[in-house]
C-alpha positions in Angstrom: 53.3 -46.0 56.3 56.5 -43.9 56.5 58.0 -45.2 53.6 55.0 -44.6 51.6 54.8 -41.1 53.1 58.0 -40.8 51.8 57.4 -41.8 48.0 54.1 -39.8 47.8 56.8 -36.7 49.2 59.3 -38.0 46.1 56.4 -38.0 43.5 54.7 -34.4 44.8 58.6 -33.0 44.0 59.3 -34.6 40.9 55.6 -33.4 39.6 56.0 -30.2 41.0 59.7 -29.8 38.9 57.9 -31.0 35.8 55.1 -28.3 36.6 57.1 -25.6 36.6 58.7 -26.7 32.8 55.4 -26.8 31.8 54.8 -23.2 32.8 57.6 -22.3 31.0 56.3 -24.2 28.0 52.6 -21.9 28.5 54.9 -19.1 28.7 56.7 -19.4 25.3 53.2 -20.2 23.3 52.7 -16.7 24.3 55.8 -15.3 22.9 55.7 -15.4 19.1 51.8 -13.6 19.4 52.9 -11.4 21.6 56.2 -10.6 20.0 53.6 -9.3 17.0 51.9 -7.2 19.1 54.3 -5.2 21.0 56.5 -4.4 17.1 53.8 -3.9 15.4 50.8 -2.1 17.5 51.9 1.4 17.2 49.2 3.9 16.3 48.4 5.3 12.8 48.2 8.8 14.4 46.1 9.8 11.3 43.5 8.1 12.6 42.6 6.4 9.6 43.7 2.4 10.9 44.6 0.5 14.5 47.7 -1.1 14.6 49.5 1.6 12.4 50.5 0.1 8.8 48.8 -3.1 10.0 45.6 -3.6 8.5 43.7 -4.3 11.5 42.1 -7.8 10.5 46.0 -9.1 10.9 45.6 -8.0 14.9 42.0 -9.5 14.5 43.8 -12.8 14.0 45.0 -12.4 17.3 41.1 -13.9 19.0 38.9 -16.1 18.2 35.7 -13.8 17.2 33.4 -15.4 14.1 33.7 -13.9 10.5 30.9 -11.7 10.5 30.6 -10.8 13.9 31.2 -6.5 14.8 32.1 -6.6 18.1 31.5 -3.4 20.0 30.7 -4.7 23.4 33.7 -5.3 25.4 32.7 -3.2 28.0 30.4 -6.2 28.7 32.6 -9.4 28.0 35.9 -9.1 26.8 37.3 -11.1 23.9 40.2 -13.8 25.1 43.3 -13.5 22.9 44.4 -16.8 21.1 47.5 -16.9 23.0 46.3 -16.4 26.2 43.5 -19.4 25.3 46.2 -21.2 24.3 48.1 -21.1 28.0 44.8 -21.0 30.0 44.7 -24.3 28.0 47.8 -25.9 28.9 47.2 -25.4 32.1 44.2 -26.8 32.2 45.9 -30.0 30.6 48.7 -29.9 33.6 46.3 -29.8 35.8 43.9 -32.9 34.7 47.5 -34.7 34.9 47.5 -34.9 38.4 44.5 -32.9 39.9 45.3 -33.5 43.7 48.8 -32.1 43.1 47.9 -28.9 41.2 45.1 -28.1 43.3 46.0 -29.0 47.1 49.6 -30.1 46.2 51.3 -26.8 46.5 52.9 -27.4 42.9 51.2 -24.3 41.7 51.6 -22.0 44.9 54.3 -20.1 43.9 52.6 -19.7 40.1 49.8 -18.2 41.9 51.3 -15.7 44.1 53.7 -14.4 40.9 50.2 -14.0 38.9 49.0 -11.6 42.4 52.5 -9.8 42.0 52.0 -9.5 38.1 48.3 -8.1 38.9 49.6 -6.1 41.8 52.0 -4.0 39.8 49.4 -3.7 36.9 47.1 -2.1 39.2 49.7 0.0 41.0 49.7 -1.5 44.6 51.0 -4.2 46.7 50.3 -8.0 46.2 49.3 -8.3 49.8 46.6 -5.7 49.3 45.0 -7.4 46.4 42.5 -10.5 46.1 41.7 -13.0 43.7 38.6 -13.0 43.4 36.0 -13.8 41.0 34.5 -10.4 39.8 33.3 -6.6 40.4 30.0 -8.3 41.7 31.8 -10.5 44.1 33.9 -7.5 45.8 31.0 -5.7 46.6 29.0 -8.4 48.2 32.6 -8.5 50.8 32.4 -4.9 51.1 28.2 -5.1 51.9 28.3 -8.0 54.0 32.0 -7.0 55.7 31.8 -3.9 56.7 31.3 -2.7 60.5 27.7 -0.8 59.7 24.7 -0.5 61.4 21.4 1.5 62.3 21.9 5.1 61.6 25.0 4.9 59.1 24.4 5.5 55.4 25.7 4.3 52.2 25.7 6.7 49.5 26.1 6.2 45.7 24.5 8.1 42.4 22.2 6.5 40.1 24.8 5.7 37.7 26.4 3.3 40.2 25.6 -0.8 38.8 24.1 -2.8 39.7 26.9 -5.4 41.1 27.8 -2.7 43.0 24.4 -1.3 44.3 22.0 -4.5 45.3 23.9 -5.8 47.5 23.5 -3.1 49.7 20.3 -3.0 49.8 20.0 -7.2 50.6 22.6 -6.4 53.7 20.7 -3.1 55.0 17.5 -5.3 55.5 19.3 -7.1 58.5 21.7 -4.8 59.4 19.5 -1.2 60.0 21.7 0.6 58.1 20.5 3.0 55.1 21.1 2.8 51.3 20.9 6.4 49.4 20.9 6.7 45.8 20.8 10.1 44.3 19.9 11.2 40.9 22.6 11.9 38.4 22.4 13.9 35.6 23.0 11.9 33.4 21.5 14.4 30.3 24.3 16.7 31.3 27.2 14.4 30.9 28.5 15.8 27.9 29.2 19.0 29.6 30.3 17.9 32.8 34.0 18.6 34.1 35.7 16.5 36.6 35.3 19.2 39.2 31.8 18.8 38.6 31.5 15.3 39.2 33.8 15.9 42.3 30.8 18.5 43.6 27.9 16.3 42.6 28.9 13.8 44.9 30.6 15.7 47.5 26.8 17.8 48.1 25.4 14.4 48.7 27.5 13.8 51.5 26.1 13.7 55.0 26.8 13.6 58.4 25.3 9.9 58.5 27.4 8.9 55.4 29.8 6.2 56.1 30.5 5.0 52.5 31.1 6.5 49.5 30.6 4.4 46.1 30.9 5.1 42.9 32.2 3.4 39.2 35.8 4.6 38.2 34.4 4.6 34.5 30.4 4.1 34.5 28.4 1.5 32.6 26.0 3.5 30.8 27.6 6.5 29.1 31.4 5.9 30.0 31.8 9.1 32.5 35.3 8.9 34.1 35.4 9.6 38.1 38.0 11.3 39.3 39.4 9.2 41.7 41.9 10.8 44.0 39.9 14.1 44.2 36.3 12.0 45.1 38.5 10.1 47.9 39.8 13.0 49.3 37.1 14.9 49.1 34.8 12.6 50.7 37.0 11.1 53.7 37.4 15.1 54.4 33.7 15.4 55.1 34.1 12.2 57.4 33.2 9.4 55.2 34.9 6.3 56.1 34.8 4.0 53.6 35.4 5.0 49.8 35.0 2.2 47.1 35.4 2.1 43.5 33.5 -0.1 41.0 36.8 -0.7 39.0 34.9 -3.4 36.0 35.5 -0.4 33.3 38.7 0.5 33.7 41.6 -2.1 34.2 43.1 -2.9 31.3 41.6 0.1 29.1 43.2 2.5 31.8 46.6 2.7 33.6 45.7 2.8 37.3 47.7 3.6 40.4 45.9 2.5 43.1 47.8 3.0 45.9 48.3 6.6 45.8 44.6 7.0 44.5 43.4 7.4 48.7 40.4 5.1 48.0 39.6 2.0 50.1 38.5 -0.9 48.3 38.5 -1.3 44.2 37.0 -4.0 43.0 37.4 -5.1 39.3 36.3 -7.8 36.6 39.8 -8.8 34.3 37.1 -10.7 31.9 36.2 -7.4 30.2 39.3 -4.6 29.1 42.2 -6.7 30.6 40.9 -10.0 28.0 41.4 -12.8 31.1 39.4 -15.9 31.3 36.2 -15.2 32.4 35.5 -15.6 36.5 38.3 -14.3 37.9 38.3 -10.6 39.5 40.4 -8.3 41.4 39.7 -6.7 44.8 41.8 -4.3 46.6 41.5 -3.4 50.0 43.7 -0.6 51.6 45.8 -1.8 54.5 44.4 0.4 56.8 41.0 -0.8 56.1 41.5 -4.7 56.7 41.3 -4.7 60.3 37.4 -3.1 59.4 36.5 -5.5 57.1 35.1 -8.9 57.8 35.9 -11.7 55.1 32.6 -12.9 53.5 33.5 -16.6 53.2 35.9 -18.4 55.6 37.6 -21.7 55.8 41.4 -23.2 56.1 43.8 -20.2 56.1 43.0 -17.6 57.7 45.8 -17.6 60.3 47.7 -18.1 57.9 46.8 -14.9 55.4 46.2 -12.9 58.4 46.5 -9.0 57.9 46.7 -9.4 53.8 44.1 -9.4 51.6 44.3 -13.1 50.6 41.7 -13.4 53.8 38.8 -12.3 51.2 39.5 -15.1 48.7 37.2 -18.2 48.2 40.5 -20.4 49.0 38.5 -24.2 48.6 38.2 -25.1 45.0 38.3 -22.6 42.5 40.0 -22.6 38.8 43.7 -22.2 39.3 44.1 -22.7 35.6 42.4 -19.8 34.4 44.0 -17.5 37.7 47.3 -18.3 36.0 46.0 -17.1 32.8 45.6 -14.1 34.1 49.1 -13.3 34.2 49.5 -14.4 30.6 46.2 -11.9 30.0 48.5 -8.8 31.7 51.7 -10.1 29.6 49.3 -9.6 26.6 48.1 -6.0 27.5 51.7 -4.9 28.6 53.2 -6.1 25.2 50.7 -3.6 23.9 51.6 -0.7 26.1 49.5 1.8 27.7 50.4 4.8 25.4 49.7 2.6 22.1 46.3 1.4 23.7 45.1 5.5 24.9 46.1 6.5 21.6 44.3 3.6 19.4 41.1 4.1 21.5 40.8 7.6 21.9 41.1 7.3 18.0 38.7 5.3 17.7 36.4 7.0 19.9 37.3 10.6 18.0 36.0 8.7 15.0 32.6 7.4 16.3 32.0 10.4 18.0 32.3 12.6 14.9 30.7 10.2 12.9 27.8 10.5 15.3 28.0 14.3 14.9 27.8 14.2 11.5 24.8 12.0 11.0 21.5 13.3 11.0 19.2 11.8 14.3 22.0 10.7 16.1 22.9 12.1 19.6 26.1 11.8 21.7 25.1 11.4 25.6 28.9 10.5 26.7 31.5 13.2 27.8 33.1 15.0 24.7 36.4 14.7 25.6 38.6 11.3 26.4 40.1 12.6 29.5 36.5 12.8 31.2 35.4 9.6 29.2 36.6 6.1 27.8 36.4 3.4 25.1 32.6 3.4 25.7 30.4 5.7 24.3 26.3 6.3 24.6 24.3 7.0 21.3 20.9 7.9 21.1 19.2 6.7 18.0 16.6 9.1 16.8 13.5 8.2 18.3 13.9 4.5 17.4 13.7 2.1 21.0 17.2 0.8 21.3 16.8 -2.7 22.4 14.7 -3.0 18.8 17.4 -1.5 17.0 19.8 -3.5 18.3 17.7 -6.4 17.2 17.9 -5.4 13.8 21.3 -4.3 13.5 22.3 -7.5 14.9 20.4 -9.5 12.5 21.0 -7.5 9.4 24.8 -6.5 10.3 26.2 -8.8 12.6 26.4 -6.0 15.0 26.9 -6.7 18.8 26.5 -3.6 21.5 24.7 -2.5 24.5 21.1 -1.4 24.3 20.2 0.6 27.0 16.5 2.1 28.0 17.2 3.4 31.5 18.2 6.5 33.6 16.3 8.7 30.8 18.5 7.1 27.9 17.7 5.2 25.2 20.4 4.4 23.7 23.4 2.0 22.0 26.4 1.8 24.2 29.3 1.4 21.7 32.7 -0.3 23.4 35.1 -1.1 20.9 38.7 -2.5 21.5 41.7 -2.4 19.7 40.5 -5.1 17.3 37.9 -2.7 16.2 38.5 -1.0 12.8 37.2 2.3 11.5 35.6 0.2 9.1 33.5 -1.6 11.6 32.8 1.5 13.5 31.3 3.1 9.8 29.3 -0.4 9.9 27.5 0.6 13.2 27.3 4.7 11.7 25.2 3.3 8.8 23.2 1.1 10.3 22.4 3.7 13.4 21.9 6.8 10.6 19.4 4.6 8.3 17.4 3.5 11.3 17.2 7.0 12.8 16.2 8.2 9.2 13.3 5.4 9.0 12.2 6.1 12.6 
């Protein structure tokens, strides 16, 4: 027995060697795509093109989306870049190899931990305050379930909090005795809204029962950015406890810094702005706040991850191959740069936003400005119902968006990415201006 002990120990190291050249191997299918991207993505500051002298159908070569397809619906599921398939694909090959070893053989350990560095840094905190989760959704169900809260506290959010971020405190209340608060936001005045008033729309809200604070860094209907450091302090001034931050809009679109943002927990979904393989998430938990929070599953390890935020994790099996891809996903984005991305998309937005204002029965219900707003944008559609409209623009144009009937809106949430052209944004201006004409 010991000398087989001893050859499965020889074949584990040798494997684990050969792993770690294959990484290397992921690594360089990466380079030559993103090489491209980082020379050639600067911005056309006339506004007339992404990607500068590029025509954009050359970045466009980048993913995988069908000819045909107009894409302007990343703020619901993000397009993969090829390279980053590519790695998420080799891995997925080095791991059939030898499953036992990649999965519960260590080999990919270290390759793990440098993909929570990698995300750590992206997100501006440390790797021990960050999970790995498997989305936005996910982070909130540890926050619901987790947190020390009972008869008489309340948690408080507006009614553009989502839904991932809202049920599941109602589900945990039922048992629990404590109270859920949603209060009415108006969302009609978003256009005119300034970040202080956001700041006092919440902060009024606040009561003496109010224990937690949640609300989206970037919302889901009309893209309204939440100031983030002034709502945390505002709120734990007026005794709130526990401030968390529906982060699915914003990383990867956004530079954040999360650790000197004073908010609690951020939870986020890479699958939409950061362009990761889809089920893998982000969750960041402050490290003052992890001796109040309660993991929601438990197994093997929690000795062992005690006082980081590893103890939130689902660590049985999960898919390590497309967690590593997640670091190639950041690669990608930081090739790009987060001055060439702001610029590109608050292009872009400029140019759907004055396209809306130029055509007759359409209505722009998201912030004017990009420093109170984002690469997502809410228009109204003359009196047309939106989820018809977008049934017909899909079918006629190959348009893909978000129709929304909700909150008083009725309207076509536009998300475009840096893949987006002008072009393609004019496809979405004509079909939205000829509907709202017919209607």
């Amino acid at each position: 027995m010991s000398h087989r002990r001893a050859f499965l120990g020889q074949l584990a190291a040798v494997a684990g060697a050969a792993s770690v050249g294959r990484l290397v191997d992921a690594d360089r299918l990466l380079g030559a795509s993103m090489q491209r991207v980082s020379t050639t993505a600067a911005v056309d500051r006339s506004g007339a093109r992404i990607g500068g002298g590029r025509d954009f159908r050359d970045f466009r070569d980048e993913y995988l989306l069908g000819p045909g397809v107009v894409y302007l619906n990343h703020a619901s599921i993000g397009t993969v870049p090829k390279a980053v398939q590519k790695a998420h694909k080799t891995y997925l090959d080095i791991c059939e190899e030898n499953p036992w070893l990649y999965m519960w053989g260590g080999a990919w350990e270290e390759p793990r931990e440098a993909v929570r560095e990698k995300a750590a840094a992206f997100v501006g905190c440390e790797p021990e305050d960050l999970a790995l989760i498997h989305n936005t959704t996910e982070g909130f169900n540890v926050l619901a379930a987790g947190l020390p809260l009972g008869p008489g506290d309340e948690v408080l959010f507006s009614t553009l909090n989502h839904p991932g971020a809202s049920i599941c405190w109602d589900h945990c209340a039922e048992s629990r005795g404590f109270s859920v608060r949603r209060f009415e936001f108006p969302v009609l005045d978003v256009p005119s809204l300034s970040a202080a008033d956001v700041v006092e729309l919440h902060m009024r809200e606040v009561g003496p029962r109010t224990r937690v604070l949640v609300f989206p860094h970037v919302d889901n209907f009309v893209g309204l950015r939440h100031p983030l450091r002034e709502l945390a302090s505002g709120a734990h001034e007026r005794g709130v406890e526990f401030v968390a931050v529906d982060g699915a809009q914003t990383v990867g679109m956004l530079p954040i810094a999360l650790a000197s943002s004073e908010v609690d927990f951020y939870a986020a979904s890479p699958h939409k702005w950061l362009q990761a393989p889809k089920g893998i998430g982000l969750l960041y938990v402050r490290r003052a706040m992890r001796d109040e929070l309660r993991p929601l599953s438990v197994t093997w390890g929690q000795e062992r991850w005690a006082g980081t935020a590893r103890i939130y994790e689902d660590y049985g099996t999960r898919d390590l191959p497309g967690l590593l891809a997640l670091g190639d996903a950041i690669d990608f984005q930081s090739a790009i740069g987060d001055q060439t991305k702001r610029e590109s998309l608050s292009a872009m937005r400029r140019a759907l936003q004055a396209g809306v204002e130029d055509t007759p029965g359409l209505v722009w219900r998201s912030p004017e400005s990009w420093e109170m707003g984002a690469s997502l944008a809410a228009v109204e559609v003359g009196g047309l119902e939106s989820a018809a409209f977008f049934e017909r623009a899909r079918q006629e144009h190959g348009l893909v968006f978000r129709p929304f009937s909700t909150l008083g809106l009725n309207t076509a949430r536009i998300s475009p990415n840096l893949i987006t052209s002008h072009e393609e944004v004019g496809v979405f201006l004509e079909a939205a201006g000829a509907a709202a004409w017919e209607g």
